[in-house]
C-alpha positions, 0 to 999 in steps of 0.5 A: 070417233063417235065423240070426236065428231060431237065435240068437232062439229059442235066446236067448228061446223055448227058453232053457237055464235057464228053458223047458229047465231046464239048468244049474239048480245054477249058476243058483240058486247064482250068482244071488244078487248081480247083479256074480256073476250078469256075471261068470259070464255072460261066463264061461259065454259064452266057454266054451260058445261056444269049446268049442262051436266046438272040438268040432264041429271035432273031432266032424266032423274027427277023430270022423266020419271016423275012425267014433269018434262014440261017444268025444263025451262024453268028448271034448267034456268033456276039452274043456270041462275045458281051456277052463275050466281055462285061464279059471280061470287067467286070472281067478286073475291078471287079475281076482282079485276075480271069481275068489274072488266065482264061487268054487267054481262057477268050476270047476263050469264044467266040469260045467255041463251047459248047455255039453255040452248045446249042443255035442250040441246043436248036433251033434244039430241038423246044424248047420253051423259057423256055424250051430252058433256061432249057437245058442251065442251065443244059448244063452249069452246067453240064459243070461246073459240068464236069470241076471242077471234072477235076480240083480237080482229075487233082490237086490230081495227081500232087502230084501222083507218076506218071512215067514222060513220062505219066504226063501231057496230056497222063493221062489226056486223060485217066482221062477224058476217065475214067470220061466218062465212070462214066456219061455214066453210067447216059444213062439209066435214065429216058428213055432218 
């Protein structure tokens, strides 16, 4: 019950994107056609959930023991930079039409702060490494979750009657606002 709690309120109660506002640059970027909002959504679940594992493996085999705690940052974004470099390099080959549709917010990856901020997260919290996989899958899919709602709500208002000085960001933020709101509703569950 433990791991349902970890994975449901790090998917729903304490979303990265809507209840903590992280990785909003990505969010609001990415978000305006639904098949990039998957793509990215399957991308950012595999960083965060490699680099997360990766970093608490070396956070608690090499930095803890050798009392270079202070070295995470730099340590977990050397981490994330290669895992997102090898994707890229992937996607380039695989799959080239994702890769030029995510266009610059591909390596952006690397800088989104919702991957460093599970993988101090999951340090700060004391979790164990499988609890720590856990709060990553749940962060990710609360991520893709949070982006692909976006997407498809931003998609549908495209074709809204919208007055032409409130299209664009302004209701976006109001969207973002008001889906907010929704998951802020999910606070009470569970006791978390």
């Amino acid at each position: 019950m433990k791991l349902f709690g970890i994975f449901f309120a790090a998917f729903l109660i304490n979303n990265i994107l809507l209840i903590r506002f992280i990785a909003l640059c990505a969010f609001f970027g990415v978000s305006t056609k639904v098949d990039t909002s998957v793509g990215m959504s399957f991308a950012v679940i595999f960083v965060m959930t490699i680099s997360s594992a990766v970093s608490w493996l070396i956070y608690y085999f090499i930095l803890t023991p050798f009392h270079l705690e202070f070295l995470r940052t730099a340590v977990f974004i050397l981490t994330i930079a290669s895992l997102v470099q090898l994707e890229e390099l992937y996607l380039k080959k695989m799959i080239p039409t994702l890769y030029r549709a995510m266009g610059i917010y591909l390596p952006l990856i690397t800088t989104n702060c919702a991957i460093l901020a599970v993988a101090f997260l999951a340090i700060d919290y004391r979790y164990n490494f499988l609890e720590s996989m856990i709060y990553s899958l749940g962060v990710s899919a609360g991520y893709a979750l949070a982006i692909i709602l976006f997407a498809y709500v931003r998609e549908r208002m495209a074709a809204a009657p919208i007055p032409r000085w409130f299209q664009g960001f302004p209701i976006a933020f109001i969207t973002a606002a008001l889906m907010s709101l929704a998951f802020l509703g999910f606070s009470g569950m569970f006791g978390l």
